[in-house]
N, C-alpha and C positions, 0 to 999 in steps of 0.2 A: 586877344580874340580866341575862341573856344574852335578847339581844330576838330574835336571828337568828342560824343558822348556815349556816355552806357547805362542804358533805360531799362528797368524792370519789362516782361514781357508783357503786351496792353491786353485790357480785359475790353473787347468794343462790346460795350452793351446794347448798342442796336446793328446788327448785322443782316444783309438780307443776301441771300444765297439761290433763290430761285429753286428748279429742279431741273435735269434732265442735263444734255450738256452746258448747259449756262455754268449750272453746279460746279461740274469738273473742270472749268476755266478757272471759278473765283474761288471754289475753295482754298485754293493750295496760294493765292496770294496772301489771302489772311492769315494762312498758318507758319507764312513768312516770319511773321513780328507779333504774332499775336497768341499769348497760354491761353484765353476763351473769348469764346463770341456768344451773347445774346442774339440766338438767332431766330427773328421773323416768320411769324405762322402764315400770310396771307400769299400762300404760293397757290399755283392752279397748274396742271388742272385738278390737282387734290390738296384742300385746303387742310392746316391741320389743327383738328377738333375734340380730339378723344385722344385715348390711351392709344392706340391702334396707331391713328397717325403719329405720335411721338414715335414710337417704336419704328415705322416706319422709315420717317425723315432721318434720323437719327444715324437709321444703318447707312441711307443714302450718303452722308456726310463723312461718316467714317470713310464710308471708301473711298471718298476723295481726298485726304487727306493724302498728301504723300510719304512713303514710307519711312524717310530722314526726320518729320515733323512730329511722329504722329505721338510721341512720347512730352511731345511738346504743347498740344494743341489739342484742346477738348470744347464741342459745342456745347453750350448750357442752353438746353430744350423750354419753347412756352405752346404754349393754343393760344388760338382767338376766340374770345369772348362772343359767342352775340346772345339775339332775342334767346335764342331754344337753349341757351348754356344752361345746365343744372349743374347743384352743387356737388351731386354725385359723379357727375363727369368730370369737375375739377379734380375730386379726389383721385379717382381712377386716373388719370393722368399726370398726378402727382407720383403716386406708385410706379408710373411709367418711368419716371426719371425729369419729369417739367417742374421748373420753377417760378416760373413766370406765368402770368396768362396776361395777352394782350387785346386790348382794347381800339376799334376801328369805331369811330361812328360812321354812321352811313353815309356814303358817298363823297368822303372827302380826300381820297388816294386813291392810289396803287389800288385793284382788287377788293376796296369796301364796301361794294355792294351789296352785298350782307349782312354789312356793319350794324352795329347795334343804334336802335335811335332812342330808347330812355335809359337812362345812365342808373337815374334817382328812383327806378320803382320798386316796388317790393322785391320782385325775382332778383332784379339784378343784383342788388343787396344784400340776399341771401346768398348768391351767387359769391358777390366779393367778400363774404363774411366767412365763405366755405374756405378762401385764399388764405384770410386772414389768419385761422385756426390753422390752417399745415405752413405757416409761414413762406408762401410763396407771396411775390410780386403782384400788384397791378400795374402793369404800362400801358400808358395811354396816348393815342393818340391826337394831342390834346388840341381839335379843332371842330367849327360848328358849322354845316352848311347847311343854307336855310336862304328865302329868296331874298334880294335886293340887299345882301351882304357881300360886299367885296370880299375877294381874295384874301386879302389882303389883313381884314378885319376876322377871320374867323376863329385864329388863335384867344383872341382877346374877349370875342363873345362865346368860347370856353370856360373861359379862368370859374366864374361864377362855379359851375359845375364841379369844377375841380376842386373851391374850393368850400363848397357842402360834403361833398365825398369825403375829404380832409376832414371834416368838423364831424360825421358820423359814424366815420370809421378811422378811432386816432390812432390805432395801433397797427393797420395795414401800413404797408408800405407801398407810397403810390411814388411813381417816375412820371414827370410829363415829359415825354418823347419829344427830342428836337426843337427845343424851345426856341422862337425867332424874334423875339419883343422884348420890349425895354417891360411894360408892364408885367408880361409873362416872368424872366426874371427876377421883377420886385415882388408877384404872387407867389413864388418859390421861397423866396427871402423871407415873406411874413407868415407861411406856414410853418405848423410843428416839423420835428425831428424824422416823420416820415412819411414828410416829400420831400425829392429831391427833383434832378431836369439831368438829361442828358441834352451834350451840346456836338452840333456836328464841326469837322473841320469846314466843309462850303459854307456853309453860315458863317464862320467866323472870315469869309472872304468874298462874298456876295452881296448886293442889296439888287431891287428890283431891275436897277440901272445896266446890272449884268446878263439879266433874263433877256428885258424887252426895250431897255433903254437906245440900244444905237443896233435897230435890226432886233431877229428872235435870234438865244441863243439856246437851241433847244436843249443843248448837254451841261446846260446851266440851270433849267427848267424842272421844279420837284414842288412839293408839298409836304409843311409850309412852304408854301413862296418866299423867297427874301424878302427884305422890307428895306425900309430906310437907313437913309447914318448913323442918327441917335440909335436906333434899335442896333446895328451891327456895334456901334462901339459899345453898348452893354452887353450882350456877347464877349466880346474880346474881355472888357474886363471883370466879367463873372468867370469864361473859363480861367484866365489868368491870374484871378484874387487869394486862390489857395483855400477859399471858400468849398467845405467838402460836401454841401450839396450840389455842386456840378461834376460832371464827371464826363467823360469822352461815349457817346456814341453816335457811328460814324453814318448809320442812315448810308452808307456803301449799299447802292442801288442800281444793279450792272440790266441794262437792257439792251439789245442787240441795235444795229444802227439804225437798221431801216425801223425799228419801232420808235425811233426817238425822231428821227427826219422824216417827218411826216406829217398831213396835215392835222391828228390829233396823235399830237406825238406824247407818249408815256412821260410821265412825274420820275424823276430820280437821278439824282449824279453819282459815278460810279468813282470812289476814292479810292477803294482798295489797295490798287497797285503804288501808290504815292503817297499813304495816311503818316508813315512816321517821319516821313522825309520834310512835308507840308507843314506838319505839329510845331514841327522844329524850327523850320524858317520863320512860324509867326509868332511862335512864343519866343523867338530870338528877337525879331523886329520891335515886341513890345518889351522888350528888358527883363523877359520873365522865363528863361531856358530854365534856371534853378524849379520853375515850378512845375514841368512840365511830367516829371516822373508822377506825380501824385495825380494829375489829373486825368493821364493815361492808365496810370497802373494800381493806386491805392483807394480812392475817394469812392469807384463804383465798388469794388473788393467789397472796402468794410461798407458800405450800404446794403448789399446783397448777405452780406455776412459769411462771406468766404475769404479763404487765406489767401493772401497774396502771390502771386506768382511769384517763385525764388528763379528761375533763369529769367537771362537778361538778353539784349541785344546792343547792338554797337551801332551807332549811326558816324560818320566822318562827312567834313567840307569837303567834298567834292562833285562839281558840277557835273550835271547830267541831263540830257534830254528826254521826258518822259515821253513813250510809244505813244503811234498814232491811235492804234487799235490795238485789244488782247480779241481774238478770235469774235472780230465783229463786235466789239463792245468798245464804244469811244471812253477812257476813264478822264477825270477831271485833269484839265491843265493838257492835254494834248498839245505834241510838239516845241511846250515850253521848257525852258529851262528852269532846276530845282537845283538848289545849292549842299544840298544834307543828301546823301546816301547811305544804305544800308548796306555796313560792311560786314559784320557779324550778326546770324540771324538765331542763333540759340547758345548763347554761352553759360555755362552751368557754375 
């Protein structure tokens, strides 16, 4: 039995971090275990759109790092895409230091109101063509709402979308964020070399049954929705396959309690404080610890086309109860017990 491991430091290519003190709670957990984060434009009450806001969020971030980390941990900056985005903004925001720009259609999360609703028209094209040339990112977030479409179904009356984008622009490099579907992952599987899916840890332990199935569980409750068996067991074994279009991002989603218990309670499970611990319990469970370095640490690296993080961290068996709350934020598994801890959190 496997008493300890030591993991490359994780690249979470979806991270969401809020503003204001939310901030200063979650940042300093991520830069526990993690050299970078892809972090999330659709904060409020200032969204981030331009050069102006990178530069902004940017410093916000720094400061919260803590001062033990901070040689450890660097945010990798995007914007949101919507209707009014020009390709001149992209660039300028490129210069900022963004390399990403991410994609909301309208009204399907967290703060999409704004979201973009044609994906496929001229502008937006010219838009993602501007991406393309300074080799930044598109993520997306790859779901469609539109009436008398379940929940449930909206990832999948995506894919189409996703994959004409793929077929007119082959050499962007597109993520579909959070993939939760057996088809979603076989759409990822029959695209070129760039697309890829990030995959979150609650997905790979979730299906609907855990939302709404016995009672609401509202700190189980995010977008995509979990879905089914079939769809969670292809999850487990696309993260698990060594397949390097899937890669970890964690969709780490902290909102304060009374926003989640409530009667329209906020989309997002908060993994933050539990993501290396959790990785490891379920890629032990499926026989696949040996994989778990690359799917944390190398697979989003070389997609993004950056170097791998050379410090590591130490995880050990050792049981532990994760907290009920970090400063009013319930994170995922509250109260439960996790058998992997983090023993060493920057070893060089």
């Amino acid at each position: 039995m496997t008493e300890q491991i030591t993991l490359h430091r994780f690249d979470d290519m979806h991270c969401h971090f809020r503003t204001g003190e939310i901030l200063k709670t979650v940042v300093p957990l991520t830069s526990l275990y993690a050299g970078r984060a892809v972090v999330m434009p659709n904060t409020r009450p200032r969204a981030i759109l331009d050069a102006d806001d990178v530069t902004w969020y940017r410093e916000q971030i720094l400061a919260a790092i803590p001062p033990d980390h901070r040689d450890c941990f660097h945010p990798l900056m995007t914007i949101e895409i919507r209707n009014e985005t020009t390709p001149a903004m992209v660039y300028a925001a490129y210069r900022a230091g963004a390399i990403a720009a991410k994609v909301y259609p309208r009204g399907v999360t967290t703060n999409a109101e704004h979201g973009m609703e044609q994906l496929l028209s001229a502008q937006a094209i010219d838009t993602f063509r501007a991406l393309d040339e300074l080799g930044m990112l598109l993520l997306i977030h790859g779901e469609r709402d539109e009436p008398r479409l379940l929940v449930t179904q909206r990832e999948e009356a995506f894919l189409p979308t996703l994959q004409q984008l793929a077929l007119q622009l082959p050499t962007l490099r597109i993520v579909l964020e959070h993939v939760s579907t057996r088809v979603g992952v076989e759409t990822v599987r029959s695209l070129g070399a760039n697309v890829a899916a990030t995959i979150t840890a609650h997905h790979l332990c979730l299906t609907l049954n855990d939302v709404i199935g016995n009672g609401v569980h509202p700190h189980h409750a995010c977008m995509p929705t979990p879905k089914g068996f079939d769809d969670l067991d292809a999850l487990i074994e696309a993260a698990t396959s060594g397949d390097p279009k899937f890669f970890l991002g964690s969709d780490t989603a902290p909102h304060l309690r009374e926003k989640k218990e409530c009667a329209h309670g906020a989309c997002g499970v908060f993994t933050a404080p539990i993501l290396p611990m959790l990785l490891a319990d379920m890629f032990e469970r499926a026989d696949r610890l040996d994989r778990l370095d690359d799917f944390v640490s190398r697979f989003g690296a070389e997609f993004y086309r950056i170097p791998r993080n050379h410090r590591k961290i130490v995880l050990g068996k050792r049981s532990w109860c994760v907290p009920a709350e970090y400063a009013g934020i319930v994170p995922f598994k509250a109260g439960e017990l996790l058998s992997w801890q983090l023993i060493d959190s920057c070893v060089c």
